[in-house]
C-alpha positions as CSV (number, residue, x, y, z in Angstrom):
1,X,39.5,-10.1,-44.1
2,X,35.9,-11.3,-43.7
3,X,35.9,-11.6,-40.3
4,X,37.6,-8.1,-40.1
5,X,35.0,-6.5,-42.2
6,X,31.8,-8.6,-40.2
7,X,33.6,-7.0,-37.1
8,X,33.8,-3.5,-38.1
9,X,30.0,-3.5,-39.7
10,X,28.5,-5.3,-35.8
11,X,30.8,-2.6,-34.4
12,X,29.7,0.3,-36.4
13,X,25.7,-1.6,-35.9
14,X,25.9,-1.3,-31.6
15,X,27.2,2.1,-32.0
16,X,24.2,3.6,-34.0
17,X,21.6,1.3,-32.0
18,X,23.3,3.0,-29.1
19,X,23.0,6.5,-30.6
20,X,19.2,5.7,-31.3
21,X,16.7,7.2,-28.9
22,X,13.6,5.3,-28.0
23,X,12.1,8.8,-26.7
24,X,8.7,9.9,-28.2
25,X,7.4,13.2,-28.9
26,X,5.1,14.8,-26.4
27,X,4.1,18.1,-24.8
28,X,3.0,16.4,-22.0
29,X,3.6,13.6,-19.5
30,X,2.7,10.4,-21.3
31,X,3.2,6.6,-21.8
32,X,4.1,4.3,-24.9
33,X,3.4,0.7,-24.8
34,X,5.7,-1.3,-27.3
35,X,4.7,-3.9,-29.5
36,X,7.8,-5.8,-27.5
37,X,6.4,-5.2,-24.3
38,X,8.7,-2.6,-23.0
39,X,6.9,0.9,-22.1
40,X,8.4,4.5,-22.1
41,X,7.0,6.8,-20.2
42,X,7.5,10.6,-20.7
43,X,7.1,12.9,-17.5
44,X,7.0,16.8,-18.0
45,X,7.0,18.7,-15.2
46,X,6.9,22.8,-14.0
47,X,10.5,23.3,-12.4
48,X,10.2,27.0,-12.2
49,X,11.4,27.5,-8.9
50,X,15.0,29.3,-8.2
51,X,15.1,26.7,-5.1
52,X,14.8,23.8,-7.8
53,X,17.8,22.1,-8.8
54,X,18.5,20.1,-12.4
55,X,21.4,18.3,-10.7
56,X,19.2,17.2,-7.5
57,X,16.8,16.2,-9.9
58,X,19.0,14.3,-11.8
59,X,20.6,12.4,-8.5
60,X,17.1,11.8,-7.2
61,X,16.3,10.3,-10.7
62,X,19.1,8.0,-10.8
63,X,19.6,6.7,-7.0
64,X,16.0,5.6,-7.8
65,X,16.6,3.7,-10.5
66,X,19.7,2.2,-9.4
67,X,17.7,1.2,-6.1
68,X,15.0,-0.4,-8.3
69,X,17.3,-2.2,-10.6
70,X,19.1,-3.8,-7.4
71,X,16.4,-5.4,-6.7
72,X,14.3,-6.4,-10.0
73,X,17.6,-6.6,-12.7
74,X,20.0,-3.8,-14.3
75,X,17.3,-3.9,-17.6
76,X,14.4,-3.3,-15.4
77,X,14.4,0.6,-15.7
78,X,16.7,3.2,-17.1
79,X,16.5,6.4,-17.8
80,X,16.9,7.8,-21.5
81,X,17.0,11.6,-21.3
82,X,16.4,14.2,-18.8
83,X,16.7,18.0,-19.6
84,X,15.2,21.4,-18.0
85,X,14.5,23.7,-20.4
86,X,11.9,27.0,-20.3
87,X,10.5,26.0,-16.8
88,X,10.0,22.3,-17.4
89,X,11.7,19.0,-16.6
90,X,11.5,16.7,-18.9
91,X,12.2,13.1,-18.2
92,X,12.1,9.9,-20.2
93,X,12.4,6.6,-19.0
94,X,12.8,3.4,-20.7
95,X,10.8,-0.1,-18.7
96,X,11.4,-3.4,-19.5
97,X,7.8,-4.5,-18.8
98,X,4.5,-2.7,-17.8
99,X,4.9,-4.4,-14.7
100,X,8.0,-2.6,-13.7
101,X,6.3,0.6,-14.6
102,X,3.6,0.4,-12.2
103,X,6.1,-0.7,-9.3
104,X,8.6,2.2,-9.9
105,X,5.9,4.6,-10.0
106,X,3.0,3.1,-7.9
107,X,0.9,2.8,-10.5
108,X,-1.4,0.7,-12.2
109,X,-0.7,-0.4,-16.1
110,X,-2.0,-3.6,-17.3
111,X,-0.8,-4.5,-21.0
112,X,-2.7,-7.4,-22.6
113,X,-5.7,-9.4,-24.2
114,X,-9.3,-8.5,-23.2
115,X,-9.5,-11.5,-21.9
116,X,-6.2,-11.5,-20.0
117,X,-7.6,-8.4,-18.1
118,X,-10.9,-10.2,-17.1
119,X,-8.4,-13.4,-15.6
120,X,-6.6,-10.9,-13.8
121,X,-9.7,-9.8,-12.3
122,X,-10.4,-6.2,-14.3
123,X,-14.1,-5.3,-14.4
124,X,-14.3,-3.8,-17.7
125,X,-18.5,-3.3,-17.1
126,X,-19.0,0.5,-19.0
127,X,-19.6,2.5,-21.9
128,X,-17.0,2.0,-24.8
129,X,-17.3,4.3,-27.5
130,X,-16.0,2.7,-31.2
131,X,-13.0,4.3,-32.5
132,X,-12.4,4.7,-36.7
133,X,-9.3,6.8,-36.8
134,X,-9.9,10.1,-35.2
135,X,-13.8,9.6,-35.3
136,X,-16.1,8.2,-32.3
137,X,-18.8,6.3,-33.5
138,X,-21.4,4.6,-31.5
139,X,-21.3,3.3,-27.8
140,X,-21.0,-0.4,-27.4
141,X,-20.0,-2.3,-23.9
142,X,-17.3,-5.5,-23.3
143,X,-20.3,-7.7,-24.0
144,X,-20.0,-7.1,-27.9
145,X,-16.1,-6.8,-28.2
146,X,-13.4,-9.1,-28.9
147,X,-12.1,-10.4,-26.1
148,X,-8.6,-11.5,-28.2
149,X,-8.3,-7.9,-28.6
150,X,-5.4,-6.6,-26.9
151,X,-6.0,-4.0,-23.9
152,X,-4.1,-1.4,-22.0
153,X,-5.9,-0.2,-18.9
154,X,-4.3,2.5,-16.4
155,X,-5.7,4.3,-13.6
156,X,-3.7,8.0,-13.7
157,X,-4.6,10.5,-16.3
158,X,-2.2,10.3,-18.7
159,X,-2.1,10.2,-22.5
160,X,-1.3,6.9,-23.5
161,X,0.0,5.4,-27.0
162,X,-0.5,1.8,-28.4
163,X,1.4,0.0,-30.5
164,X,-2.1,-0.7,-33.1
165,X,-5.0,0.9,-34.0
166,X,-7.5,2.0,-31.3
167,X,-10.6,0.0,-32.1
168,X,-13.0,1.2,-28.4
169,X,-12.3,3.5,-26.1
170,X,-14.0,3.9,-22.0
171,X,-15.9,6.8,-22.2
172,X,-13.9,9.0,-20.1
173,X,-11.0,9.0,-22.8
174,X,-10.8,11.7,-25.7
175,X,-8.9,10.2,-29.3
176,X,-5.9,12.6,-30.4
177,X,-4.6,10.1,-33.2
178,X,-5.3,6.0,-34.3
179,X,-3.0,5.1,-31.5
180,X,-3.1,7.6,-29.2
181,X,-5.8,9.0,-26.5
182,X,-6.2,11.5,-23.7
183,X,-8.2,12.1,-20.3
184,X,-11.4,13.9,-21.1
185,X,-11.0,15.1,-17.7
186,X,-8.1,14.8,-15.5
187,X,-9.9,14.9,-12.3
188,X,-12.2,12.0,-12.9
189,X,-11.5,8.4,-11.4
190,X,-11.7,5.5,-12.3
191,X,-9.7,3.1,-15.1
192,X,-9.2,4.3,-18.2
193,X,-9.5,1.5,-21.1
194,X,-8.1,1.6,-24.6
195,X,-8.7,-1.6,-26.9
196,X,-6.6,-1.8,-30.1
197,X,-6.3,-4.1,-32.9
């Protein structure tokens, strides 16, 4: 009876972990770093167009991914949700490491220590501004912070969420929340650098 009743309750336990959704909400395209590792990454799109089509869309998504996953494991990348609504796509899509973000999408997205991002040869030279909740305080550079302090770095303009709280942000970086940030300005370059704690 035991064993009947352990059954049912690790049955009934995969189907709501199924049913979960690991989507985040946004109003624009955006990534999540995971304290595990894993990265979701929300793109929202115009698809206004009579010539655009939900279903292309959707085949386009998936050959992709299933491409991908031939080649770097069936866990590497899948998709969570995908829905047009109002004008806008709106596609999420769950990665089982920053590193297969970046090669899906041809991006960069380095998740780690300070000091991991220096050995993998990231010149974090700039202008950090100090972070307390919502508020920017004073500028600071890499010299005088933490180098144990973990570090996600990405070069597109994206708003990005941690999995801690934001302790410096590069100075090209606005603060929406303790974990989250935005692009002061979408067209400028360079890497955008958010240290958390």
């Amino acid at each position: 009876m035991k064993k009947i009743r352990l059954a049912a309750l690790l049955t009934l336990t995969a189907i709501l972990l199924m049913g979960c959704s690991s989507e985040f909400k946004t109003d624009e395209s955006a990534i999540k770093v995971n304290k595990n590792g894993t990265v979701v990454a929300a793109s929202i799109e115009e698809f206004d167009k009579s010539y655009y089509s939900e279903e292309e869309l959707s085949t386009f998504v998936k050959n992709s991914i299933e491409e991908y996953q031939k080649a770097n494991g069936a866990s590497s990348v899948k998709m969570e949700s995908l829905k047009v609504e109002e004008g806008k796509a709106t596609l999420f899509i769950n990665y089982e490491t920053p590193t297969d973000y970046a090669k899906f999408n041809g991006e960069e997205l380095f998740v780690g220590t300070v000091l991991d991002a220096m050995a993998a040869g990231y010149n974090l030279n700039g202008t950090y501004y100090t972070v307390d909740g919502v508020t920017l305080g004073s500028t600071t550079t890499i010299d005088f912070i933490d180098d144990d302090l973990k570090v996600v770095i990405v070069k597109e303009k994206v708003r990005v969420i941690v999995p801690g709280k934001i302790k410096y942000i590069s100075d090209n970086l606005s603060i929406i929340d303790k974990n989250t940030v935005t692009p002061a300005d979408k067209n400028a370059s360079g890497y955008s650098v958010i240290i958390y704690k």
